[in-house]
C-alpha positions as CSV (number, residue, x, y, z in Angstrom):
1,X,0.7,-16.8,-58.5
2,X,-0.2,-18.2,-55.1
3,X,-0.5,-22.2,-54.2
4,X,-2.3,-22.3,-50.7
5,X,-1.1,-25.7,-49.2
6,X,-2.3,-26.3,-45.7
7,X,-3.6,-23.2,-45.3
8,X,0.1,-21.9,-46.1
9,X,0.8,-19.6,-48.7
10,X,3.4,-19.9,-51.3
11,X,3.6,-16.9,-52.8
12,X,6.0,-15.2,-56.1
13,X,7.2,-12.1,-55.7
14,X,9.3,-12.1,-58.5
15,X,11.9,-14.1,-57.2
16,X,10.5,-17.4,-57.5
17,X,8.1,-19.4,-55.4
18,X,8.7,-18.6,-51.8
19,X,7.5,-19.2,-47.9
20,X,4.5,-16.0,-47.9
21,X,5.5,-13.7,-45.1
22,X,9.3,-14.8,-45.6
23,X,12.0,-14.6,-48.4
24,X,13.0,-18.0,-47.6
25,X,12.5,-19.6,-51.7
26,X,11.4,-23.1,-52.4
27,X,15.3,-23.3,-54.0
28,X,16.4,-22.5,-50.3
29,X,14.5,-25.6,-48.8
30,X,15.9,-28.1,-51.8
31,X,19.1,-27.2,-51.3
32,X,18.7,-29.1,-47.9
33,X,16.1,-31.5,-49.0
34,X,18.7,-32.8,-51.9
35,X,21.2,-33.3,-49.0
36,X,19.0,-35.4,-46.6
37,X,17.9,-32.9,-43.8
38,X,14.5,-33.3,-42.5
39,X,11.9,-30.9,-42.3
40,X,12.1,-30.6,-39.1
41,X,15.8,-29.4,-39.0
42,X,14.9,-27.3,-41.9
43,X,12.4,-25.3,-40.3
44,X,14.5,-25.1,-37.1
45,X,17.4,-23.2,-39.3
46,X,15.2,-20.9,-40.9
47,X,13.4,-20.4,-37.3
48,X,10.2,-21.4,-39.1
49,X,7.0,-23.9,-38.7
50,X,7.2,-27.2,-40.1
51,X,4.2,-26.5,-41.7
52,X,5.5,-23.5,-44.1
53,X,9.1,-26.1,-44.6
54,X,6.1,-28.6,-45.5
55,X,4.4,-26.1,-47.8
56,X,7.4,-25.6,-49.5
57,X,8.1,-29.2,-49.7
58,X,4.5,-29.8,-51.2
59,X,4.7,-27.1,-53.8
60,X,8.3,-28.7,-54.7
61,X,6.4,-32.0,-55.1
62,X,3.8,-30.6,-57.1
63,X,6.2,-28.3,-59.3
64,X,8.3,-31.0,-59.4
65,X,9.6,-30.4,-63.6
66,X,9.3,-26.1,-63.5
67,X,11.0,-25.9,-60.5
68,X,14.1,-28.5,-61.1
69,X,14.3,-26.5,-64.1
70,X,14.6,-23.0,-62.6
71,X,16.9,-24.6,-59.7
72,X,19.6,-26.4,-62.2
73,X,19.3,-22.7,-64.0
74,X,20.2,-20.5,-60.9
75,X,22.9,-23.5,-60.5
76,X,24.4,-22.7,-63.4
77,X,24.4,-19.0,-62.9
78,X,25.9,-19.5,-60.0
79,X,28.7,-22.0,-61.8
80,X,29.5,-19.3,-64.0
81,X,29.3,-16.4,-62.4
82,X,32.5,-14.0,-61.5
83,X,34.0,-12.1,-59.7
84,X,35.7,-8.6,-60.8
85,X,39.6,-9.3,-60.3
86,X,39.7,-7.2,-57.1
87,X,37.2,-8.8,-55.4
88,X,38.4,-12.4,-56.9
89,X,41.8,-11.6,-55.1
90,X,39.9,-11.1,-51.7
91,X,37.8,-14.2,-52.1
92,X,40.9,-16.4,-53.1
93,X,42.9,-15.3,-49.7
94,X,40.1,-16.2,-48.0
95,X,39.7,-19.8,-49.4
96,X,43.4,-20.3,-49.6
97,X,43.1,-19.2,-45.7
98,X,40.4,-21.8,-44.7
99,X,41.7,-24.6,-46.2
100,X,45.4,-23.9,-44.2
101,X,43.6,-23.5,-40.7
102,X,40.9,-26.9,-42.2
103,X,44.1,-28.5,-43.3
104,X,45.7,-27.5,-40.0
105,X,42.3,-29.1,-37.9
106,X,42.7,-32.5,-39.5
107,X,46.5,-32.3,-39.0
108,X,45.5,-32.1,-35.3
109,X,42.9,-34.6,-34.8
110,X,44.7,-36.8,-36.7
111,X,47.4,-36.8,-34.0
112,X,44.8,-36.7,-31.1
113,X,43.8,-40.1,-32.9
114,X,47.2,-41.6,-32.8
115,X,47.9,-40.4,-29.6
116,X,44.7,-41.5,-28.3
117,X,45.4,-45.5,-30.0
118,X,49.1,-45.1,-28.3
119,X,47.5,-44.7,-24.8
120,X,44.4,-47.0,-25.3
C-alpha cells in the first residue's frame, strides 16, 4: 500500500506504514506527537524533513481509527512482553541502578536549592 502525501511517500513494508526511504513508522512519530513535540523537533531527532514528519502526520490523520488500533496493539505487546529470567536479571540491575544515581541527582539539586535560598 502506498499513500503519496506531498509528494512524500508512505510506504508498508510489512512493518506498518512508514517514512519511504526510512524505517522511521508512523507509530515512531505518535509516540511524540501524543506527548506534545512539534514536528519540527520531530524531524530534527530523526534527522529528517518536516515534510516526511508532516506526511506521517497526515497519513496519521487520515488513518486515524486503523492506525490507533494497530498502535494500542503493539502497546500491549509491549505491556506484556518478557524477558527470559537471565536477561530479566540484567535489565532489573540496570533499572534498580538508574533510579539510585536519578535518586542520587534530585538528592543533589535539592540541596543546591536550599543552599542557593540560604545565600539568596
Amino acid at each position: 500500500m502506498q499513500v503519496t502525501t506531498d509528494a512524500n511517500l508512505i510506504v508498508n513494508r510489512g512493518r506498518g506504514p512508514e517514512i519511504a526511504g526510512t524505517r522511521i513508522t508512523v507509530f515512531d512519530v505518535m509516540d511524540y506527537l501524543k506527548h506534545g513535540w512539534h514536528r519540527d523537533r520531530i524531524a530534527a531527532m530523526f534527522r529528517l524533513s518536516s515534510r516526511d514528519i508532516q506526511a506521517a502526520i497526515d497519513y496519521i490523520e487520515s488513518h486515524r481509527e486503523e492506525v490507533e488500533a494497530e498502535y494500542q496493539g503493539i502497546l500491549e505487546r509491549h505491556r506484556s512482553y518478557r524477558y527470559p529470567p537471565d536477561v530479566q536479571a540484567k535489565v532489573d540491575r540496570c533499572r534498580q541502578a538508574a533510579e539510585r544515581r536519578l535518586a542520587e541527582v534530585h538528592r543533589r539539586l535539592s540541596a543546591e536549592e536550599r543552599d542557593a535560598q540560604d545565600h539568596g
